[in-house]
N, C-alpha and C positions, 0 to 999 in steps of 0.2 A: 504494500500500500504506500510502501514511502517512497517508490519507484513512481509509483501516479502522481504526486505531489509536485513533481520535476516537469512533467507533460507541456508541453509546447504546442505549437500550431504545426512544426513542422517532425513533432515525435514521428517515427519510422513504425508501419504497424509493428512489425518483428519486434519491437522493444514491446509492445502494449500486450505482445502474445506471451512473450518473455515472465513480464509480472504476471500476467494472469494464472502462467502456468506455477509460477512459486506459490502465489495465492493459491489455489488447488491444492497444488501438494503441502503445502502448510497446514491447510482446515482437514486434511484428508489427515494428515499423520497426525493431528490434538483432538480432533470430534471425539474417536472412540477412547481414546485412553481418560479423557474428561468424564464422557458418559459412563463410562465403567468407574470410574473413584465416584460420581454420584451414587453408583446404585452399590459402593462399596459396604457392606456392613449391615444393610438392609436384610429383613427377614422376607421371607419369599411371597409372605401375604400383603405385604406394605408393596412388594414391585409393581401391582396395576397401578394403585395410588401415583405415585412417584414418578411412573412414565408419563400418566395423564395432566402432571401436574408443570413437569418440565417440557410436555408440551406445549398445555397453555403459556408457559412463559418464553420459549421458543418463540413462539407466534408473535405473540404482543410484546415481544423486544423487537422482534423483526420487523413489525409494522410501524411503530416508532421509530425505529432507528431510520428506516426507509422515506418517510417523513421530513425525520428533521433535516437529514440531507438532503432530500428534494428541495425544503423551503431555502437550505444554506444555497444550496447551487441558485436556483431561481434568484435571492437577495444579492448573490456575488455577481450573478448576472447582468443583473439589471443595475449592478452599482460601477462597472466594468466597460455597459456594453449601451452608449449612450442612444435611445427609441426602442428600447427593448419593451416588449409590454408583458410578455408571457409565453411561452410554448415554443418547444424546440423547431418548428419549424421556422418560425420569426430570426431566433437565432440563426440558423442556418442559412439563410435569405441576405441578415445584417454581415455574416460573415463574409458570403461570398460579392457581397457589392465592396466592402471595402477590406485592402490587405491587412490593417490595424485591428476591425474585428476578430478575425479569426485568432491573433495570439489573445486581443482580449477574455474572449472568449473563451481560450486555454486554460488562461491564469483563474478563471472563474472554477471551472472543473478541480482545478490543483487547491483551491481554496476548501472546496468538497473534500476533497482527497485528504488536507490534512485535519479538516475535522475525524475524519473515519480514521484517520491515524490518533487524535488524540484522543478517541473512543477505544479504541484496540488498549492503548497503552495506558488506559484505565480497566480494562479488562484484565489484563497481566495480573494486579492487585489482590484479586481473591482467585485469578490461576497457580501463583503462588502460594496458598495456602490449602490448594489441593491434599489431600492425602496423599502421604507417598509409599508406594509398596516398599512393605521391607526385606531384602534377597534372602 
């Protein structure tokens, strides 16, 4: 995510495929070792409970969080990208009339980007206090 932060008007996709794929194999290699220290310790009649419950918060972390980044990107946008009114196709329109939009418009996304970044790096906080198997 701190690779999106850096993102330009004229980033190469090969770099945007690059992060995506760290991102991937990052959430791929913590999901389950996480989900498994939650369900650590747990009795086998609490496990419906406890999956139903990290679901709902699954959900409605991810719909917040989803959100508040729309509205940050949108706010970066429009503070960035001077007749901006709303919706990415306006954007895309304002960028390709003038060459100044389009990095505008970059730096807006990277403003995104390092919210999500300093979301992650409040997340670390209670990943470190995960239970830790002991060998």
């Amino acid at each position: 995510t701190a690779w999106f932060t850096q993102i330009g008007s004229h980033t190469p996709y090969w770099a945007l495929l690059a992060a995506l794929f760290l991102i991937g194999a990052g959430l791929g290699a913590t999901i389950t070792p996480a989900m498994a220290a939650a369900y650590q310790g747990l009795p086998a009649a609490a496990m419906g409970q406890a999956t139903a419950a990290i679901s709902v918060v699954q959900r409605v972390a991810g719909a917040l969080g989803s959100a508040l980044l729309a509205v940050v990107l949108q706010q970066a946008t429009a503070a960035r990208l001077p007749g901006f009114g709303g919706g990415i196709g306006q954007a895309g329109q304002l960028a390709a009339a003038a060459p100044h939009a389009a990095a505008a418009l970059a730096r807006a996304f990277g403003v995104s980007f390092a919210v999500a970044l300093a979301i992650i790096v409040l997340a670390l906080i209670p990943a470190a206090l995960l239970p830790r198997q002991e060998a």
